[in-house]
N, C-alpha and C positions, 0 to 999 in steps of 0.2 A: 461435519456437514454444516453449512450456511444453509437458514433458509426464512424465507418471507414472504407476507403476504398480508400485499399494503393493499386496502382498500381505497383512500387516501388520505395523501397528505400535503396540508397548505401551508402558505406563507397569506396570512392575515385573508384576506377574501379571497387568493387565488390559489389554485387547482393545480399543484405540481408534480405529483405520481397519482394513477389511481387505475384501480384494475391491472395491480401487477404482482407476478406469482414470481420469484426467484428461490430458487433450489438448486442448489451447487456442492457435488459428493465429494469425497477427498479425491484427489487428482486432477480432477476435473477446473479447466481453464476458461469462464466464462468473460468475455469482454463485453462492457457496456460503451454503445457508440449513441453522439448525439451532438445538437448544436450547443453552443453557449448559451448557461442559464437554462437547461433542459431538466436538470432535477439528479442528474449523475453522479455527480458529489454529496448531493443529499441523501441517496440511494446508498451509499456506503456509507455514511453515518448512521442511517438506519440499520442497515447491515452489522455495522461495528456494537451498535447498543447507544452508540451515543446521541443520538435523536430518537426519542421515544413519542415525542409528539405527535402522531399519528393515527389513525383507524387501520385497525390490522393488529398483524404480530411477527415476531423476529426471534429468531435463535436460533444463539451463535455457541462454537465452540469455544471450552474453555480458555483455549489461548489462542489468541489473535495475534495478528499481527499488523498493523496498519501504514502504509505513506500516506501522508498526507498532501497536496495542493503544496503548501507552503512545507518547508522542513521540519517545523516545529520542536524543534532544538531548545532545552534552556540556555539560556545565552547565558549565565554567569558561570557553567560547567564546561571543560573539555570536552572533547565529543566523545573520547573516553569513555569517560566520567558521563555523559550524557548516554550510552550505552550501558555500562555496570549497572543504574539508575533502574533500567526496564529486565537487564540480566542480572544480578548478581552474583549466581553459579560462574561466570566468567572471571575465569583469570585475563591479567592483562595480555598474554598470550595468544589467547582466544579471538580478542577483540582485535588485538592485532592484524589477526590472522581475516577477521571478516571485514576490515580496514582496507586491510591488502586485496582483496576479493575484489571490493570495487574500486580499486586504483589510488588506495590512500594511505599507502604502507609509509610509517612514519608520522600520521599529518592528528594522532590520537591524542595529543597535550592542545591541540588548537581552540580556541574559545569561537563560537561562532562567526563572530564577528570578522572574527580574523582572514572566515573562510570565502571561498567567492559562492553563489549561489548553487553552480554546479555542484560545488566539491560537497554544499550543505546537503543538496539531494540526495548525494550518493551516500551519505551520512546516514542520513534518514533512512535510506534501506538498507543501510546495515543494519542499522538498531532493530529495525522491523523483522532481520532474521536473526536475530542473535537471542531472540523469542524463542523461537523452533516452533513459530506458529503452526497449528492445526489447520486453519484459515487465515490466507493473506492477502487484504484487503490493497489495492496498489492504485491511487488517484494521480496518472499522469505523471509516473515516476518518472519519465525519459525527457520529461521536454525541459530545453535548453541544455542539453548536452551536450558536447559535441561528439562526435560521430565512436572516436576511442572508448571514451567515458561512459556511452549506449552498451559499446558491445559488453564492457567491462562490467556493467551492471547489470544486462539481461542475463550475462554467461556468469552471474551468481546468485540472479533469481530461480534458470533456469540448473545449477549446481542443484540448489537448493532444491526445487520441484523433484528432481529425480531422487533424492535421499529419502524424503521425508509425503513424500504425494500430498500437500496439503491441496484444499481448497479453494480455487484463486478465482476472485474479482479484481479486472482491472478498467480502467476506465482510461481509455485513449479517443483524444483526436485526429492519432495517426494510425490510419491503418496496419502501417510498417511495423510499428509498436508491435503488433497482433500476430502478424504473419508467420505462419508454421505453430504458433500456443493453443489459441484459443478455439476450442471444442464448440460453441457457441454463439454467438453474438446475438445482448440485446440491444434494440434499438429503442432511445428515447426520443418521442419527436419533440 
């Protein structure tokens, strides 16, 4: 179970969540919808543990899972090697296998750099299930994908959801993104 309850929280004098409750059970697929610079991203930082700066409290289960906005890949490792990193129970097999899931079968000796934006995202959520998170935290995993690469990686988020029923926050500014998942929708104005 994810859950929180930010009374709030700022960036230097401004007010950027406050008076918000989030509780999200295993299974359960809640989306957060909102404009740019609404607090969305921060909200799953919160969520994650990694912004504690706050009034309120958070807690999370013990393994997460998180995408991030950006891919956040070390760049001097394979993306392999950037997976083994957060899994190490994984044989190269495995990674393979969760490579291939979102359309990267083969592309695991790659150094970041090497990779195009897209292919880093899809990276990215590989790593993020090769966790076998309990809660999986997902910031706009779809955008700039193209349409293949969407399906290729919703169809092993949602692989994933149906094995394992984790706890999912996602954050989209497509609705599409959302369509047939999410149990919820919060709205940040």
């Amino acid at each position: 179970m994810i859950l929180a309850h930010i009374r709030e929280k700022r960036f230097g004098g401004r007010v950027v969540l406050a008076g918000l409750n989030v509780e999200v059970s295993p299974g359960e697929v809640v989306a957060v919808m909102g404009p740019s610079g609404s607090g969305k991203s921060t909200l799953l930082r919160i969520l994650a543990g990694l912004d504690r700066d706050f009034v309120g409290e958070a807690v999370q289960p013990s393994v997460l899972g998180m995408v991030f906005q950006e891919p956040c890949l070390l760049p001097w490792m394979s993306v392999a090697a950037n997976i083994a990193l957060v899994a190490p129970r994984l044989g190269p097999e495995a990674i393979e296998a969760g490579l291939a899931a979102v359309g990267l079968a083969g592309k695991g000796e790659l150094l970041p750099r090497q990779m195009s934006l897209g292919m880093a995202r899809r990276a990215a959520v590989a790593r993020a299930l090769a966790v076998e998170p309990q809660a999986l935290l997902l910031d706009e995993p779809y955008v700039s994908l193209d349409a293949e690469s969407v399906r290729l990686t919703r169809r092993a988020v949602e692989d994933y959801r149906a094995r394992r029923h984790p706890a999912v926050v996602m954050v989209s500014h497509d609705a599409a993104d959302l369509d047939g998942i999410a149990s919820r929708v919060i709205s940040i104005p």
